[in-house]
DOMI-238335 format. One record per residue (C-alpha): residue number from 1; residue in three letters; chain; x, y, z negated. Coordinates in pm, whole numbers, plus 50000, padded with zeros to 5 digits. Example, Ala and Ser with C-alpha at 12.3 -4.5 7.8 and 13.67 -1.06 7.14 Angstrom:
# residues 2
   resi   resn   chain       x       y       z
      1    ala       A   51230   49550   49220
      2    ser       A   51367   49894   49286
This chain:
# residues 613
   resi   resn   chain       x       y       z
      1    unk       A   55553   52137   50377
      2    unk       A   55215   52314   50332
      3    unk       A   54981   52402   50615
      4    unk       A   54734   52644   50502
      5    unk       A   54818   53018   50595
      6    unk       A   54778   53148   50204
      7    unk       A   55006   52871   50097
      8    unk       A   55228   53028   50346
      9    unk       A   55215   53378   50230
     10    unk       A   55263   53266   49915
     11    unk       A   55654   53077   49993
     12    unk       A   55712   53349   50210
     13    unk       A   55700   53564   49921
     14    unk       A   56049   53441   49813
     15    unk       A   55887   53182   49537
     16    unk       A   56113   52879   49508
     17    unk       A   55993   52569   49542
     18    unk       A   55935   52489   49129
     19    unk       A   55724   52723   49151
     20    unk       A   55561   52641   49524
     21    unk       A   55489   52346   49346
     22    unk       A   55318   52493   49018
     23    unk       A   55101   52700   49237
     24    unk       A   54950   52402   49395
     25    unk       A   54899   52237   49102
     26    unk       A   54693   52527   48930
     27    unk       A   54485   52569   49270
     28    unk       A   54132   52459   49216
     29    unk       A   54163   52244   49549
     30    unk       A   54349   52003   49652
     31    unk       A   54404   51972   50080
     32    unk       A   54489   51720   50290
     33    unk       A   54738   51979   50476
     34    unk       A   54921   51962   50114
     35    unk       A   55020   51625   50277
     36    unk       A   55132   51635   50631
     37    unk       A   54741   51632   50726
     38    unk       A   54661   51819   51103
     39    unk       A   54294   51802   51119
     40    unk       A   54371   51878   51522
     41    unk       A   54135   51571   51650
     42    unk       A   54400   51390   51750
     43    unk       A   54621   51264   51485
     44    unk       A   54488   51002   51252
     45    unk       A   54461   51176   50896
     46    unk       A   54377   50905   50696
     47    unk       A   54703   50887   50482
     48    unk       A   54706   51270   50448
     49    unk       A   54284   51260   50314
     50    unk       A   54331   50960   50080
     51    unk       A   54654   51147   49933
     52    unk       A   54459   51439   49854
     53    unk       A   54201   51253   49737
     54    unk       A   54373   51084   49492
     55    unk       A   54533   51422   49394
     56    unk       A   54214   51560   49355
     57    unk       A   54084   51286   49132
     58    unk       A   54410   51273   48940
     59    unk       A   54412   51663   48817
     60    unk       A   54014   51678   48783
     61    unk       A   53999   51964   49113
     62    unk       A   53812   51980   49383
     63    unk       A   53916   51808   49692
     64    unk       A   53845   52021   50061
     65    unk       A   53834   51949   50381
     66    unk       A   53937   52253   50568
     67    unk       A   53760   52349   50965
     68    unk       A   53887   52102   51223
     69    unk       A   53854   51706   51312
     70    unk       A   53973   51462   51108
     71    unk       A   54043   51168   51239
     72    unk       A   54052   50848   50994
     73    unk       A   54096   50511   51107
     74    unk       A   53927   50351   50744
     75    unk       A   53789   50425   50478
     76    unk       A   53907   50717   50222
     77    unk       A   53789   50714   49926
     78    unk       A   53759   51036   49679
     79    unk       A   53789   50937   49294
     80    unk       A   53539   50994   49027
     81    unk       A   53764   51220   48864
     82    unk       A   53763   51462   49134
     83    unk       A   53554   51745   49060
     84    unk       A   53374   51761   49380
     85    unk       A   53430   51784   49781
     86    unk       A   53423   52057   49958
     87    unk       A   53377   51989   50325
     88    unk       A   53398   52269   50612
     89    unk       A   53545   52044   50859
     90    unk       A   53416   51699   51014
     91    unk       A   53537   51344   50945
     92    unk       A   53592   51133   51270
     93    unk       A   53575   50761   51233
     94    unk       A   53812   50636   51486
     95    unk       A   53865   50259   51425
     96    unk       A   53633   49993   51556
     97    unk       A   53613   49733   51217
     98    unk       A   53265   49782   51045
     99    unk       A   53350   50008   50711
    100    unk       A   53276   50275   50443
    101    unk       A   53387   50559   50606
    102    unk       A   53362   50829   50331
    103    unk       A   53360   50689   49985
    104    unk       A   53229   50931   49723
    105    unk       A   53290   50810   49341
    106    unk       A   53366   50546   49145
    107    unk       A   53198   50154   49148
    108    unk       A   53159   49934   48852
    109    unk       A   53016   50077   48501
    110    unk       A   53167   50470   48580
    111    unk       A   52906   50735   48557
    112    unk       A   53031   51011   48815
    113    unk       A   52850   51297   48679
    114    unk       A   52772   51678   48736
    115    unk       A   52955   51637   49064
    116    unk       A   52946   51866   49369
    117    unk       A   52957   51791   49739
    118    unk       A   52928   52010   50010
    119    unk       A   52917   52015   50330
    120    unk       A   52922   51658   50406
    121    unk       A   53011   51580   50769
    122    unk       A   53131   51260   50903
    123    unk       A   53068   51118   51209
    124    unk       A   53167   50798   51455
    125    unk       A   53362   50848   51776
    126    unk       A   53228   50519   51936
    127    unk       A   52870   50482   51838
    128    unk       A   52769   50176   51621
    129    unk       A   52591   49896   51806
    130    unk       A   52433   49829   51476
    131    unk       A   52530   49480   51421
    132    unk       A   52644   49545   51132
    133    unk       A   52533   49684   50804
    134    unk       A   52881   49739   50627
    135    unk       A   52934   50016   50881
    136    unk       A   52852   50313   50689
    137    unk       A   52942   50640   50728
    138    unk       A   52894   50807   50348
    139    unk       A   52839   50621   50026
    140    unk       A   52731   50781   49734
    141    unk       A   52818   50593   49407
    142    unk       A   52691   50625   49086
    143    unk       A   52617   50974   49082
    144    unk       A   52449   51150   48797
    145    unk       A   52310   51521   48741
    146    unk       A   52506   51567   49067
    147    unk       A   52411   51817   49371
    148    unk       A   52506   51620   49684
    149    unk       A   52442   51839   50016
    150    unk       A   52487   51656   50375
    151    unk       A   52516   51841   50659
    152    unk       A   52573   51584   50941
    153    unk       A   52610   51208   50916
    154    unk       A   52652   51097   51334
    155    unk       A   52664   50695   51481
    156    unk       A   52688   50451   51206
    157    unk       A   52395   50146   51126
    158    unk       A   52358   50320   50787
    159    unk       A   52434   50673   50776
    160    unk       A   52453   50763   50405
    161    unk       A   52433   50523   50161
    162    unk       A   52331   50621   49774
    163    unk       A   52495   50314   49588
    164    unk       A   52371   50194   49234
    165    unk       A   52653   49970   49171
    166    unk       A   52741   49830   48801
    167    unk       A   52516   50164   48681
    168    unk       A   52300   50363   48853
    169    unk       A   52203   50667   49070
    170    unk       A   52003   50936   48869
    171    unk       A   51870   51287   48805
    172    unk       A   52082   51432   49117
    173    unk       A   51901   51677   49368
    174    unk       A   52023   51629   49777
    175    unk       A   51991   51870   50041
    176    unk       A   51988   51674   50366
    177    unk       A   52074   51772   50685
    178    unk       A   52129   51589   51045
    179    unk       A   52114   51188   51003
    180    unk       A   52152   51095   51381
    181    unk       A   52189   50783   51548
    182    unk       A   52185   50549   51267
    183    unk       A   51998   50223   51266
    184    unk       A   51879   50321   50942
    185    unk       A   51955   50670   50795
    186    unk       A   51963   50723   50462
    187    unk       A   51989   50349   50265
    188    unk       A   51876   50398   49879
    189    unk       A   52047   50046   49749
    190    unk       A   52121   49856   49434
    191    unk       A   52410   49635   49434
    192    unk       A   52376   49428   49054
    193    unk       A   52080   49383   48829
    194    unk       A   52283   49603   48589
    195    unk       A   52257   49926   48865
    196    unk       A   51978   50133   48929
    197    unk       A   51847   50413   49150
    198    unk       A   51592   50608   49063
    199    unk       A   51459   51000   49004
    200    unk       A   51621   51173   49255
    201    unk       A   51534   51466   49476
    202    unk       A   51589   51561   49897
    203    unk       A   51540   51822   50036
    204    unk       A   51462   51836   50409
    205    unk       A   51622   51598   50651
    206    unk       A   51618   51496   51021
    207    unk       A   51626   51195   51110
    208    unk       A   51643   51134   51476
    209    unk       A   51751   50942   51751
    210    unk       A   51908   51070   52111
    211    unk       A   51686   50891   52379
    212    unk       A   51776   50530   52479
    213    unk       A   52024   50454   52161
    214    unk       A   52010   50105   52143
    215    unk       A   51701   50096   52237
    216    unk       A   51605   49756   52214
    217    unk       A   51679   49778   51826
    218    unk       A   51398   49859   51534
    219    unk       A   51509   50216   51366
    220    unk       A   51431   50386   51021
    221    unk       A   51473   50694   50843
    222    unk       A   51514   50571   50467
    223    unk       A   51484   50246   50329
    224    unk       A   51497   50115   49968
    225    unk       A   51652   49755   49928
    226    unk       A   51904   49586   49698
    227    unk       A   52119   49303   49689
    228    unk       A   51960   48970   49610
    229    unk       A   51898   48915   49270
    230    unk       A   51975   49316   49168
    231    unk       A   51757   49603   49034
    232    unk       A   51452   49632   49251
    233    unk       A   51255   49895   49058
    234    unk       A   51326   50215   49280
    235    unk       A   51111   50503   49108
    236    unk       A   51057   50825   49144
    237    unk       A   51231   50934   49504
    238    unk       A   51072   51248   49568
    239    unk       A   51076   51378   49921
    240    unk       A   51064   51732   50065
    241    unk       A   50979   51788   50440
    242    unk       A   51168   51549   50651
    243    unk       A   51159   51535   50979
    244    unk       A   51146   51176   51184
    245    unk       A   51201   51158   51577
    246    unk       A   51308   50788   51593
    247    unk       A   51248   50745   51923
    248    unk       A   50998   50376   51911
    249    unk       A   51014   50269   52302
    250    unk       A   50906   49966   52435
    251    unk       A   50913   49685   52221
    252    unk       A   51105   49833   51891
    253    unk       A   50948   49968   51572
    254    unk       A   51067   50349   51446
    255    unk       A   50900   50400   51095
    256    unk       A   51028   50657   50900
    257    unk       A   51022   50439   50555
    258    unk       A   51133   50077   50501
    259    unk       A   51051   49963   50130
    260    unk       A   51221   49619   50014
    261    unk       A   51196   49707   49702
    262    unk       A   50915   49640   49389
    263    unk       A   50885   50060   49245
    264    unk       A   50698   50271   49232
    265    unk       A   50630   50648   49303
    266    unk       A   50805   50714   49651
    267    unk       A   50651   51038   49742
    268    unk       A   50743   51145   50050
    269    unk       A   50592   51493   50127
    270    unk       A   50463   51729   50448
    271    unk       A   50661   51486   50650
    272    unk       A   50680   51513   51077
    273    unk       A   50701   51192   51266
    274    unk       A   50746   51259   51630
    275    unk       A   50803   50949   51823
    276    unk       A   50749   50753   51584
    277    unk       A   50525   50413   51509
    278    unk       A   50193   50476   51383
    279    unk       A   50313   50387   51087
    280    unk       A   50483   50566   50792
    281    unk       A   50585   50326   50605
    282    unk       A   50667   49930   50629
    283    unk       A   50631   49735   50278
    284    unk       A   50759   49410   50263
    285    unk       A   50756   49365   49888
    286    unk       A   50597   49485   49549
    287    unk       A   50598   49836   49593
    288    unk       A   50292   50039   49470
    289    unk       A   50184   50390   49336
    290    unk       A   50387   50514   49674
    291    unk       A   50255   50890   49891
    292    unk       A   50314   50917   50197
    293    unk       A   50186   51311   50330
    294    unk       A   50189   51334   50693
    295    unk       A   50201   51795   50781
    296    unk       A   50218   51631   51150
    297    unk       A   50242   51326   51364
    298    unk       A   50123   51213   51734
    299    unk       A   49846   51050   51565
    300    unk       A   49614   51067   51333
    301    unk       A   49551   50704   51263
    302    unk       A   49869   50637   51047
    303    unk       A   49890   50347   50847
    304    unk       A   50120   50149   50602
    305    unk       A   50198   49808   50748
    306    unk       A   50242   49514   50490
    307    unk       A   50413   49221   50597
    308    unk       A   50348   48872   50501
    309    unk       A   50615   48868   50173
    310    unk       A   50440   49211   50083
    311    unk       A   50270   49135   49691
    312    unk       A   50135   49444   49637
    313    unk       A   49963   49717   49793
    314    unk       A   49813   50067   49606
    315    unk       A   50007   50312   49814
    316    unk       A   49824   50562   50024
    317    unk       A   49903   50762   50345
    318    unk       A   49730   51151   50300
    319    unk       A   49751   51207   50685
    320    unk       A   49700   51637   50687
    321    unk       A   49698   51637   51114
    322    unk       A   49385   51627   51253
    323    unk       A   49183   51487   50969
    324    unk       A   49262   51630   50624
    325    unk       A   49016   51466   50413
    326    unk       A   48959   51136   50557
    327    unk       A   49229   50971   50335
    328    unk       A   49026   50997   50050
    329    unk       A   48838   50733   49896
    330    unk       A   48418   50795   49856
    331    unk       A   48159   50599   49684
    332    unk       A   48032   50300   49862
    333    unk       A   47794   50092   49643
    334    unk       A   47724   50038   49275
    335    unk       A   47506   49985   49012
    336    unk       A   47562   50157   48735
    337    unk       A   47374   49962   48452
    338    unk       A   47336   49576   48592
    339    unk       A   47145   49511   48238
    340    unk       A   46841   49745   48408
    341    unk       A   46903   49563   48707
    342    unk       A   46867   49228   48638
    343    unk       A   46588   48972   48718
    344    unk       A   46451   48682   48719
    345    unk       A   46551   48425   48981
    346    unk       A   46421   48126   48852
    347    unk       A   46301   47961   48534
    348    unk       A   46707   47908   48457
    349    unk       A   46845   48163   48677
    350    unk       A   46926   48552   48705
    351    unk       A   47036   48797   48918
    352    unk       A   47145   49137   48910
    353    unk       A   46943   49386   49192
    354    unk       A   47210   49511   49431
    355    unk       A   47472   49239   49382
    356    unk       A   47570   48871   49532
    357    unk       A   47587   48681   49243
    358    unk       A   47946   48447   49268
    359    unk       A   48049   48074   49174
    360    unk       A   48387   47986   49150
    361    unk       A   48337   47651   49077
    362    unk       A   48462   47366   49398
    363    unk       A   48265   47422   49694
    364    unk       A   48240   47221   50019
    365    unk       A   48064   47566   50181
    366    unk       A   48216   47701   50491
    367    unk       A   48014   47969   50608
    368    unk       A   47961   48317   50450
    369    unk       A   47581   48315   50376
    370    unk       A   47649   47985   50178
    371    unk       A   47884   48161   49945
    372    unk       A   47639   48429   49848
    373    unk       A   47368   48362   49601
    374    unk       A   47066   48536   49485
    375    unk       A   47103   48427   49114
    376    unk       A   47220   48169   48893
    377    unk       A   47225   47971   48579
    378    unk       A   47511   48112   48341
    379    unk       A   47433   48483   48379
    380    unk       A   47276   48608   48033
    381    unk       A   47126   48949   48000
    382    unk       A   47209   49123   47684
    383    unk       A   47091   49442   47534
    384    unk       A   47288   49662   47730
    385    unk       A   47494   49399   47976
    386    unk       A   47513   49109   48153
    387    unk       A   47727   48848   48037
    388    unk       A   47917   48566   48293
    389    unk       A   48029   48319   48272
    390    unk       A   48388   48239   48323
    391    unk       A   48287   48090   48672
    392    unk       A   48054   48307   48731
    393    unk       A   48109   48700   48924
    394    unk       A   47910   48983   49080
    395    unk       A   48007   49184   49398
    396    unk       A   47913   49292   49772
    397    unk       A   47981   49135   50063
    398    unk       A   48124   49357   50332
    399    unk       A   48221   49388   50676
    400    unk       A   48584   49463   50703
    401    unk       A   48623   49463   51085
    402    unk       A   48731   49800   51076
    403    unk       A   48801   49920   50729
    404    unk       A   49021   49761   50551
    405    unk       A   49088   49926   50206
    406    unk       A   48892   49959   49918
    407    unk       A   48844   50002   49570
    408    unk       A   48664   49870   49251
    409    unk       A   48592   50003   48923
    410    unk       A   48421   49791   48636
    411    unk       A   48303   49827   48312
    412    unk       A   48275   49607   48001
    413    unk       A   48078   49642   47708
    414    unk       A   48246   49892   47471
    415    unk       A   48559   49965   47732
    416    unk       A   48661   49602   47679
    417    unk       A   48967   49421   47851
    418    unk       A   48909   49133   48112
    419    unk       A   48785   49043   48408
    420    unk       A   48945   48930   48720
    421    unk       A   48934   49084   49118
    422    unk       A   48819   48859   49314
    423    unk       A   48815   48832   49678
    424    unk       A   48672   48604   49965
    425    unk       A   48717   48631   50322
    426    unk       A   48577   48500   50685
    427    unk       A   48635   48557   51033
    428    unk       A   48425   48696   51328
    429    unk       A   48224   48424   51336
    430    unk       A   48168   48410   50908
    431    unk       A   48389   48092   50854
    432    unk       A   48613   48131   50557
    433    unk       A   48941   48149   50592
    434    unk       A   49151   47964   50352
    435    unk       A   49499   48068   50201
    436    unk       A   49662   48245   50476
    437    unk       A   49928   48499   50418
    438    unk       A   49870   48858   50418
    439    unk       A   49460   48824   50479
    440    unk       A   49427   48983   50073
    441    unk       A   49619   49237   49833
    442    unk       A   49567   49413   49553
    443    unk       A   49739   49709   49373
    444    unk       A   49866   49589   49036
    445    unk       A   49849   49252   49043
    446    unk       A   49911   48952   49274
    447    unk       A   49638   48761   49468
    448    unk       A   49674   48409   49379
    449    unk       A   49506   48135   49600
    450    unk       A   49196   47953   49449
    451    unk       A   49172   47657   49628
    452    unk       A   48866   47470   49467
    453    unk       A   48659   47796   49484
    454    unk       A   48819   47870   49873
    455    unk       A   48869   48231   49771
    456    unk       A   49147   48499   49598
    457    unk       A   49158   48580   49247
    458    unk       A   49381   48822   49058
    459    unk       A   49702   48686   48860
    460    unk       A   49593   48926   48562
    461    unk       A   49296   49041   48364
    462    unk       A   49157   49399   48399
    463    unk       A   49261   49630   48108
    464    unk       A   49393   50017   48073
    465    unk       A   49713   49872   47841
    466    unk       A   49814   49755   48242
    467    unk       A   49758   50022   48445
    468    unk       A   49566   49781   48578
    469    unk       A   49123   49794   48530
    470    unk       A   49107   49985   48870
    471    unk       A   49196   49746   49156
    472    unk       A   49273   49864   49486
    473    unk       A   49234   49600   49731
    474    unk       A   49326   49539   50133
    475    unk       A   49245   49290   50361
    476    unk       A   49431   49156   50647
    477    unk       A   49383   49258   51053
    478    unk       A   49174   48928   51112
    479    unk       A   48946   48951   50794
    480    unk       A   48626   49035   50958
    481    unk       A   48410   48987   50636
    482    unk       A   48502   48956   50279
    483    unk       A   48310   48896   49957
    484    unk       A   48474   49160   49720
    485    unk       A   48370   49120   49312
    486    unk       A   48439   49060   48928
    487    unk       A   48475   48738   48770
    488    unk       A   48523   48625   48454
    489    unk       A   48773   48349   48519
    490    unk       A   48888   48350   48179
    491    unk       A   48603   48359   47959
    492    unk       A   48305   48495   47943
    493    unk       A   48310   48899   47997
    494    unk       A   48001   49139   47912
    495    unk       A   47989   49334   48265
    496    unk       A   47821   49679   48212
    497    unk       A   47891   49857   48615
    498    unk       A   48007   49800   48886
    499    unk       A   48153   50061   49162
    500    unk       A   48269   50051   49529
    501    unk       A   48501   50271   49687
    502    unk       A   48628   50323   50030
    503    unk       A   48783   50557   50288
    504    unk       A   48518   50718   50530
    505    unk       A   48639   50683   50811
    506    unk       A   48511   50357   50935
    507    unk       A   48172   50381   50728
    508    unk       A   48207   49973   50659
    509    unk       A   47820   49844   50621
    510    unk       A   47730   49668   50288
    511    unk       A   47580   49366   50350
    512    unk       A   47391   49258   50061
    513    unk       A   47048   49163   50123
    514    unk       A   47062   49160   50506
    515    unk       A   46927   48873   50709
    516    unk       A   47291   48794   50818
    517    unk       A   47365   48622   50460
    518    unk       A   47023   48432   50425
    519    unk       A   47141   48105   50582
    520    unk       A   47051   47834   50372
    521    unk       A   47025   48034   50024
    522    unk       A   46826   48314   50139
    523    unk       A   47006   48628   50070
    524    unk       A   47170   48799   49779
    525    unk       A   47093   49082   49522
    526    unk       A   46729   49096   49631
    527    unk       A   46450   49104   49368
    528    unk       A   46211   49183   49678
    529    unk       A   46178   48934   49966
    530    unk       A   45940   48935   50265
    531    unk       A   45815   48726   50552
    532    unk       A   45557   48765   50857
    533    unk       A   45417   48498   51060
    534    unk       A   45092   48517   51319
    535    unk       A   44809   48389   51203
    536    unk       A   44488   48285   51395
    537    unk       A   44211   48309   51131
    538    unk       A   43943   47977   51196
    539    unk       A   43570   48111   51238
    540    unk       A   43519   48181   50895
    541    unk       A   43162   48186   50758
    542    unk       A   42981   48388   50498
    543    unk       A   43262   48270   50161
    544    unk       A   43443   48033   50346
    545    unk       A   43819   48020   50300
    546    unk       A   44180   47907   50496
    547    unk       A   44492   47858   50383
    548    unk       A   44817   47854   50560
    549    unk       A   45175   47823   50388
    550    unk       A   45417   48062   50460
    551    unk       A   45844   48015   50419
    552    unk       A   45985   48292   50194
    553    unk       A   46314   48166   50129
    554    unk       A   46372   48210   49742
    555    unk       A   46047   48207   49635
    556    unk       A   46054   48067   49304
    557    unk       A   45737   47959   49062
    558    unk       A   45611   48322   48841
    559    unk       A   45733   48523   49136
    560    unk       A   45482   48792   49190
    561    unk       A   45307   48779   49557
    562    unk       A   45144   48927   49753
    563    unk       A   44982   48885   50111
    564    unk       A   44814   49156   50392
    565    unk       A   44666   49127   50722
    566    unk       A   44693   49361   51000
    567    unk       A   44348   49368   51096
    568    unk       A   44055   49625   51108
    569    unk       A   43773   49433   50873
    570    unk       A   43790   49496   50495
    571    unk       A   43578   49167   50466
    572    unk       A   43873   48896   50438
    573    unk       A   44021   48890   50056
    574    unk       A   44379   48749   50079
    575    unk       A   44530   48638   49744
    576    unk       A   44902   48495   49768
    577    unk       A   45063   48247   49525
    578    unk       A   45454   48057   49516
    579    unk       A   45329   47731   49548
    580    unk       A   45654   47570   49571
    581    unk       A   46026   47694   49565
    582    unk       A   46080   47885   49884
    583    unk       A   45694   47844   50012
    584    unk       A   45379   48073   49962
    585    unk       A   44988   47970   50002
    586    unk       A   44805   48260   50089
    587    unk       A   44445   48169   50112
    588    unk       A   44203   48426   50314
    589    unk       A   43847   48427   50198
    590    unk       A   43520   48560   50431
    591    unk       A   43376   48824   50133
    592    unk       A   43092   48948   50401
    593    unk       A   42750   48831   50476
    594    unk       A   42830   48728   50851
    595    unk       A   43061   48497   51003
    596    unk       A   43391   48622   51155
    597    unk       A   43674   48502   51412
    598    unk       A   43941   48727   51418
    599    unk       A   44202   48731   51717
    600    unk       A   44533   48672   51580
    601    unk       A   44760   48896   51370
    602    unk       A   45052   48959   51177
    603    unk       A   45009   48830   50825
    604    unk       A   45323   49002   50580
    605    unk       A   45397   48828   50246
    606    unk       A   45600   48978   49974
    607    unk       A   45740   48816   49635
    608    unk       A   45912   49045   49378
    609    unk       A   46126   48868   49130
    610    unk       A   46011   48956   48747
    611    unk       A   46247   49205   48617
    612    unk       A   46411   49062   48280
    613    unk       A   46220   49254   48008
């Protein structure tokens, strides 16, 4: 009957067979040799595995697998009353039906705890076409406080599956080993709203692919998903030092991590990605708060790519090859106290130096410079703030041809709640571009369309009870400009500072105040604005004067002026005055005894705005 050499030493040793089979019943583990099982690579095992699973699960021992091949032509499945498996051979799928090949646990509500498996081995003789996703080579259910260690898992479209199914996967520490040839290696997966999967370790890890495996077919090392309509709050997967070689040819996509999921906290770290997409990881939902640390890669410019169902973004790629401290965000703009800042537009109107002020209200505008004004009505300075309106915001405009991330930090009166993100954006040629998919997102919160206003404002208020008062935000590949600020959208909010962040690498220009946003109203966050013209001075006799008006777009009545002449006489006294909104009369005036005609020259006007006192 038995198989194993000791068991044989053992009858040999004139014990009848009572007591043959008392001995194997107070053995820790339980063999599939204890039941006709050959693990020779040729037989099918199946029956002889299951039996000793069951066995093992039945008397609480530890089930083994001893050195050999064992083939299986389904899927055996080892109890949740089993101590553990102990695995020194190699499971060979032989069959051809998509399946679980090796099924560790129990489904449902049963909490497999303080569990043990070793060794883990299981492989496909046929490799997968990946067609498939119930062919799986190892699931994992419902373990808890459990060391899991995986030495090879060979052929499948998901190699190892963790499985949160009526409760969850938790607290459990797993020491991975070779995950080759699977469409997608290791799948972290809830199956009911009731499961979960969260707070678990790995160690290690390669996940690779032999060259010109299905190569036509996008590959990936881990991904996070769940069932429709189950748990989608994956937290807390901590990563150790894998290794990715997913071989991306021609026209397929190898990224290392594929998030479905709405967590938080993936932190994958010193990670290799040979042959690989730029990319480390591939978001397609909620996700945020996720690290992805890159020791080494082909590349240095690694990114995270969002795709259009993506909602969130907030996660960050620290690339340590070949630039180790680009991936850090630096101070762009700011102004720290916009209630020292702030001046005088017009009679009815204020602005804050440094800053586009922002309506929300409908607008027929199209073009960038129209969306970007100097000042308004509904700004009020107080004694230490600026108060807006709830359609009313402050920000920078900024070119986001090249970078594509950044950050903003606000402050309200007394570390008050509220305020909103909010977000415009144009194209090459500084035409907005209205409610398309994937052009803005924010860490936190969701973007939500604003139609009348033709631009993106947060779903939620600022506040620290969130999580929430620093706002990451990215725009799309085809955002070549975008108009990045606070608003008050709810009510009126006291606005103290206002800070811009950004990664260096691309050294994105801020555009506020620049000629390219004058257009029709004349720049934006400017309490100093300038013009030059030529001007051919008449013959001017002893006290005789000229005038000429010169265009100084948002010049406004009490503006201060002021006029000079690049020429060599001190004799002509220029005095400049706004005559009219966006127009100053600068009259020159002969102060000498003799008459003068002066060739032509370059006349320069300024107007400072009256700071608010």
């Amino acid at each position: 009957m038995p198989a194993r050499i000791d068991d044989l030493l053992v009858l040999n040793a004139n014990l009848n067979k009572t007591d043959f089979a008392k001995y194997l019943r107070d053995r820790e583990e339980v063999l599939p040799n204890d039941f006709g099982g050959l693990g020779d690579g040729v037989a099918d095992d199946r029956t002889a595995i299951q039996a000793a699973f069951d066995r093992a699960g039945a008397d609480q021992k530890f089930a083994m697998i001893p050195p050999g091949t064992w083939n299986v032509s389904g899927t055996v499945t080892l109890p949740g009353g089993a101590r553990g498996l102990i695995m020194q051979g190699t499971i060979r799928y032989t069959g051809t039906a998509p399946t679980s090949v090796l099924v560790l646990g129990d489904g449902g509500t049963i909490r497999n705890a303080e569990k043990l498996y070793s060794g883990l081995n299981v492989i496909r003789q046929t490799l997968s076409d990946w067609s498939s996703e119930a062919d799986i080579g190892i699931t994992v259910r419902n373990v808890d406080a459990s060391q899991i260690e995986l030495r090879r898992v060979e052929g499948f479209t998901i190699g190892i599956r963790t499985l949160g199914d009526g409760r969850g996967v938790e607290d459990s520490t797993f020491t991975l080993g070779r995950i080759v040839n699977n469409r997608i290696g290791l799948d972290i997966w809830c199956a009911t709203a009731t499961a979960w999967n969260t707070s678990i370790r790995y160690y290690g890890g390669h996940f690779a692919q032999a060259t010109g495996v299905n190569a036509a077919q996008d590959r990936f090392g881990i991904r996070l998903g769940n069932e429709p309509g189950a748990y989608t709050n994956h937290n807390r997967h901590v990563f150790d030092a894998p290794n990715f070689e997913l071989r991306q040819a021609g026209s397929n996509i190898a990224i290392p991590f594929l998030n479905e999921t709405s967590g938080s906290a993936i932190i994958a770290r010193n990670m290799r990605m040979e042959a690989c997409s730029p990319l480390a990881a591939r978001h397609t939902a909620g996700a945020q708060d996720c690290e992805y640390d890159i020791a080494w890669t082909n590349t240095y410019l690694v990114g995270i790519d969002y795709t259009a169902t993506a909602n969130r973004c907030g996660n960050a790629v620290i690339n340590r090859h070949r630039a180790p401290a680009s991936r850090f965000q630096r101070f762009l703009a700011g102004v720290p106290n916009t209630r020292a800042a702030a001046f005088r537009q017009s009679a009815t109107e204020v602005g804050v130096e440094g800053l586009i002020t922002i309506a929300t209200s409908t607008t027929t505008a199209t073009f960038m410079a129209d969306f970007c004004f100097n000042g308004l009505t509904d700004l009020t300075p107080t004694d230490r703030a600026v108060t807006l309106a709830a359609n009313r915001g402050l920000g920078w405009m900024l070119d986001t041809s090249q970078a594509k991330e950044f950050a903003l930090a606000h402050w309200l009166t007394s570390g008050a709640s509220g305020g909103r993100l909010f977000v415009r954006v144009f194209d090459g040629a500084g035409n907005v571009r209205e409610d398309i998919a994937g052009d803005v997102l924010a860490s936190i919160t969701t973007m939500q369309w604003n139609g009348p206003a033709k631009g993106w404002n947060a779903g939620a208020p600022m506040d620290d009870a969130n999580f929430n008062r620093r706002q990451t935000i990215r725009v799309g590949a085809s955002v070549a400009y975008a108009q990045v600020g606070v608003i008050g959208f709810d009510g009126p909010i006291d606005l103290q500072s206002l800070r811009l962040y950004g990664l260096p690498e691309a050294a994105p220009a801020v555009l506020n105040g620049t000629p390219l946003l004058t257009g029709a109203l004349f720049g934006s966050g400017r309490r100093e604005l300038a013009a030059e013209v030529s001007w051919d001075l008449p013959s001017l006799a002893p006290g005789a004067t000229a005038l000429i008006d010169v265009t100084v777009n948002g010049a406004r009545a009490g503006d201060l002026a002021q006029a000079s002449l690049v020429s060599s006489t001190r004799f002509i006294e220029l005095d400049a005055a706004v005559w009219s909104n966006n127009t100053v009369r600068v009259m020159a005036r002969n102060i000498s005894g003799a008459t003068f005609d002066l060739a032509a020259a370059t006349l320069s006007v300024g107007v400072t705005k009256r700071q608010v006192p």
